[in-house]
Every structure is written in C-alpha cells, then in structure tokens.
MMTF fields as JSON, N, C-alpha, C and O atoms, coordinates in Angstrom:
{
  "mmtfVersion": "1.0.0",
  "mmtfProducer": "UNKNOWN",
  "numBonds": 211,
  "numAtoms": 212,
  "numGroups": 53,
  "numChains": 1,
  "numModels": 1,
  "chainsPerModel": [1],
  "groupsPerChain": [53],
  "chainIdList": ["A"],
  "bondAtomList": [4, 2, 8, 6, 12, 10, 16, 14, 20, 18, 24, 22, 28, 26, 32, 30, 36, 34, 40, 38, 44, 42, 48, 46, 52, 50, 56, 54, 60, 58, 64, 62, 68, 66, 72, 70, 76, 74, 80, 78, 84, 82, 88, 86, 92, 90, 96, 94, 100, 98, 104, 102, 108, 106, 112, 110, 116, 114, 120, 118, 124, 122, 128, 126, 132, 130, 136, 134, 140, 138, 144, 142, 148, 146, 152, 150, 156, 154, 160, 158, 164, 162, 168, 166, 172, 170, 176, 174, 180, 178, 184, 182, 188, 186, 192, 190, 196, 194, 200, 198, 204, 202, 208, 206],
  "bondOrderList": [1, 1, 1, 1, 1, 1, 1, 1, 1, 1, 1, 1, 1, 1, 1, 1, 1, 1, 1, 1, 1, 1, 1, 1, 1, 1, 1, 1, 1, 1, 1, 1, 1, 1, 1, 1, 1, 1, 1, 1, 1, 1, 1, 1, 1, 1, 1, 1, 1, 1, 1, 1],
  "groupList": [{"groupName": "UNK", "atomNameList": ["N", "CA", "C", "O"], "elementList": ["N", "C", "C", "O"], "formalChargeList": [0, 0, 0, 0], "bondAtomList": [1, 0, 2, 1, 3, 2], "bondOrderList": [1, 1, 2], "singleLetterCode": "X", "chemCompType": "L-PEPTIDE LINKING"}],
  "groupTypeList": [0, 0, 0, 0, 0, 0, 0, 0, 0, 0, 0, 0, 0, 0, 0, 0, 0, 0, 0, 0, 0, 0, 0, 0, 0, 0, 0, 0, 0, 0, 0, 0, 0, 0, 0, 0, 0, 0, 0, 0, 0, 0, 0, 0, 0, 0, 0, 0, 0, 0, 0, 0, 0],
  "groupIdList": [1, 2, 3, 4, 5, 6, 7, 8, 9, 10, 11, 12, 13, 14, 15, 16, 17, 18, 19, 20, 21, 22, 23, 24, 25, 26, 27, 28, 29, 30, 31, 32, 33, 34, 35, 36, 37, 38, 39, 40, 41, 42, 43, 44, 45, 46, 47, 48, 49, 50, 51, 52, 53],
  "secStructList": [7, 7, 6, 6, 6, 7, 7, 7, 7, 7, 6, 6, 6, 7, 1, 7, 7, 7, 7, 1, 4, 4, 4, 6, 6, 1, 7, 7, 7, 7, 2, 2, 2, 2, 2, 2, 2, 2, 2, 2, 2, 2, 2, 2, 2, 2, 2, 2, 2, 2, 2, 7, 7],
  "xCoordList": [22.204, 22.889, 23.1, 22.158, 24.628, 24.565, 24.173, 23.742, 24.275, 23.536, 24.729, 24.36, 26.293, 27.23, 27.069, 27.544, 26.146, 26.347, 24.876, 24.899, 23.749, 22.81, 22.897, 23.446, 21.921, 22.418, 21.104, 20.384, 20.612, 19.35, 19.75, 20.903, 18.615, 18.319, 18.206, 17.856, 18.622, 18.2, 16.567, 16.109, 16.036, 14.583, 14.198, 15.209, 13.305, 13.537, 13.917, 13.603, 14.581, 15.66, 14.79, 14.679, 14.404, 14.112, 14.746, 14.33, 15.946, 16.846, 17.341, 17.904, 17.001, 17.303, 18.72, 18.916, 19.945, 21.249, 21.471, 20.93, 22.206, 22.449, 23.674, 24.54, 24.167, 25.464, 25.802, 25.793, 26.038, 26.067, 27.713, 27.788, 28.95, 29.747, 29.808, 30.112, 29.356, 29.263, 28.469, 28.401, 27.838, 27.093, 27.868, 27.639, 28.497, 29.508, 30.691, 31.265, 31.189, 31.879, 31.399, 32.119, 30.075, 29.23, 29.499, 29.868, 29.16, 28.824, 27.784, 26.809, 27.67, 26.17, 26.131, 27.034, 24.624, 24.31, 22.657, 21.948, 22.615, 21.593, 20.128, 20.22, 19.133, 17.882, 18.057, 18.116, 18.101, 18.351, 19.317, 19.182, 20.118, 21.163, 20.446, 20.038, 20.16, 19.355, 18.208, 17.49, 17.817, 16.399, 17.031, 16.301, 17.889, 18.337, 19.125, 19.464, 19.293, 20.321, 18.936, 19.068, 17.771, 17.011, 15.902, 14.958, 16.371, 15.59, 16.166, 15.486, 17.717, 18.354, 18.281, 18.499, 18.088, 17.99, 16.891, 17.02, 15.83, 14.422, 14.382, 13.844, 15.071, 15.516, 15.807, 15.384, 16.997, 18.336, 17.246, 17.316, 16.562, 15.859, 14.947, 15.101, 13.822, 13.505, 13.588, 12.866, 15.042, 15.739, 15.988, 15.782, 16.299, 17.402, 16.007, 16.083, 14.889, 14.001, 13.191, 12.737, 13.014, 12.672, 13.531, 13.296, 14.9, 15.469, 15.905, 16.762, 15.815, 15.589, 14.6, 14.745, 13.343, 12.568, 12.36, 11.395],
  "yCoordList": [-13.177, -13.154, -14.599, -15.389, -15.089, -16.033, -16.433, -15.516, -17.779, -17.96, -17.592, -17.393, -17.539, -16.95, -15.248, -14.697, -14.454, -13.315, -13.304, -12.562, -13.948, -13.787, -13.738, -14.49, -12.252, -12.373, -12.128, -11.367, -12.752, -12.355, -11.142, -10.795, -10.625, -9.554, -10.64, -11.812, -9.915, -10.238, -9.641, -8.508, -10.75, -11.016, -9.795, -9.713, -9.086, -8.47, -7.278, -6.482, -6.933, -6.021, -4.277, -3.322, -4.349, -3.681, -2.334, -1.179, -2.877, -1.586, -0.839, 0.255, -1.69, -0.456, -0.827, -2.033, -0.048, -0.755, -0.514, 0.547, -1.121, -1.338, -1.033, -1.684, -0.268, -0.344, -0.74, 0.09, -1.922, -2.679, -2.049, -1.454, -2.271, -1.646, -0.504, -0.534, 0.454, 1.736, 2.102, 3.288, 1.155, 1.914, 1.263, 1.86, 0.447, 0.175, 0.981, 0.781, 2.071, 2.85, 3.703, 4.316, 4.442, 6.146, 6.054, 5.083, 7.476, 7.936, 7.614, 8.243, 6.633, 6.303, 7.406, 7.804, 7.759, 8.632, 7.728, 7.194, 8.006, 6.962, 8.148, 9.332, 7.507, 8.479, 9.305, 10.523, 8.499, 9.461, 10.83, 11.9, 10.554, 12.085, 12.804, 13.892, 12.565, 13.488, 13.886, 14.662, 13.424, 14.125, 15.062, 15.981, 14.976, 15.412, 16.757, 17.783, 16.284, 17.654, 18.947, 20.147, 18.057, 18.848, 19.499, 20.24, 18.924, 19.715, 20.479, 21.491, 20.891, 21.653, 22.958, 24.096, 22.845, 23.814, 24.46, 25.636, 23.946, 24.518, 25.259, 26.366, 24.613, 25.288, 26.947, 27.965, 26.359, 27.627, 28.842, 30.03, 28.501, 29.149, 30.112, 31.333, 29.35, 30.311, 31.37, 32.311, 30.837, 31.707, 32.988, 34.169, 32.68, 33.633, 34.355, 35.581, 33.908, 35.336, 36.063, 37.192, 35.391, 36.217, 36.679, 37.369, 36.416, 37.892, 38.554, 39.315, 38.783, 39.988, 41.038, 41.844, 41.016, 41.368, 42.49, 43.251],
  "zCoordList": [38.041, 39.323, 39.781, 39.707, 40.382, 40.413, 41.89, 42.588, 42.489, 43.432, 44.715, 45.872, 44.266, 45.424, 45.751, 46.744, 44.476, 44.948, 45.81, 46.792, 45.596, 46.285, 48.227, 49.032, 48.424, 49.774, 50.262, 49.616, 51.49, 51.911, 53.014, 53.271, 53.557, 54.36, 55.527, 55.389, 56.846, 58.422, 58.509, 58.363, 58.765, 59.128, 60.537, 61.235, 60.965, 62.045, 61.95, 62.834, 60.998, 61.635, 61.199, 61.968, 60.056, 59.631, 59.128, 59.222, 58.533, 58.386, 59.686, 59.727, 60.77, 61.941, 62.353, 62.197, 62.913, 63.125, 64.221, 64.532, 65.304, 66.4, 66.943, 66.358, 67.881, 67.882, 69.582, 70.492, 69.705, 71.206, 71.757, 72.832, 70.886, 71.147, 72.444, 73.637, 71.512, 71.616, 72.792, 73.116, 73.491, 74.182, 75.507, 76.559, 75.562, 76.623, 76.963, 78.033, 75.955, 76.205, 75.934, 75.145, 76.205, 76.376, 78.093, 78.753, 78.545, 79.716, 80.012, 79.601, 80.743, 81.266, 82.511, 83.245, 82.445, 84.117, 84.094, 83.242, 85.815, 85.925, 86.275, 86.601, 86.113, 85.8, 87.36, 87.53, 88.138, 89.719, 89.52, 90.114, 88.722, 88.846, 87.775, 88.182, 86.559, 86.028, 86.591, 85.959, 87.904, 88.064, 89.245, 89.616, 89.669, 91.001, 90.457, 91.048, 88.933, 88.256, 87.427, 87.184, 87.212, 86.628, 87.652, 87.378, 89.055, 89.995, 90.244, 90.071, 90.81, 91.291, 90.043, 90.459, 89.089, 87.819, 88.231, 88.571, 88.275, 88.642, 89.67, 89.676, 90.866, 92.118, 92.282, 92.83, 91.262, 90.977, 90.101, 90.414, 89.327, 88.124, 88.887, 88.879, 89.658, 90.897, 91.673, 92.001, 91.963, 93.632, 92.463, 92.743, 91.589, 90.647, 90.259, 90.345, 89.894, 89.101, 90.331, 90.144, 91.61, 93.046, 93.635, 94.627, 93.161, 93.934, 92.808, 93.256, 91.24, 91.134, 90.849, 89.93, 91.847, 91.505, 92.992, 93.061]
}
C-alpha cells in the first residue's frame, strides 16, 4: 500500500456519525410541550376510564 492510499481514522470518534445538518431542519418541540402534551393524555386517560364505569 502506497503511502497516497494510506488513510488514518478520526481520533475520538469512534465509529459514531453525526449528522449536524439534519438536525437544523427536524421539528424541534421543546421539553415544556411534551410534558404539557403527556399530561393532558393522562388527564384525558382518566376522565375517559371514570366515566365509563
């Protein structure tokens, strides 16, 4: 192998890959609405099995 095909590895990285892109164009929601969305579930889950009982 000559010494132009030799390629080292990124130190750190550990095989893990990153995608910085991508996460600037996901749907961010912020932890406040998911908790405010997973209370109202609990809420709803409630009302709904005491009244049909």
């Amino acid at each position: 192998m000559s010494k132009k095909e030799k390629s080292g590895m990124p130190s750190g990285n550990a095989g893990l890959v990153t995608y910085f892109d991508d996460y600037k164009e996901a749907i961010q929601i912020k932890p406040e609405h998911v908790l405010v969305l997973i209370s109202f579930i609990i809420v709803l889950e409630l009302v709904l099995k005491y009244m049909a009982v």
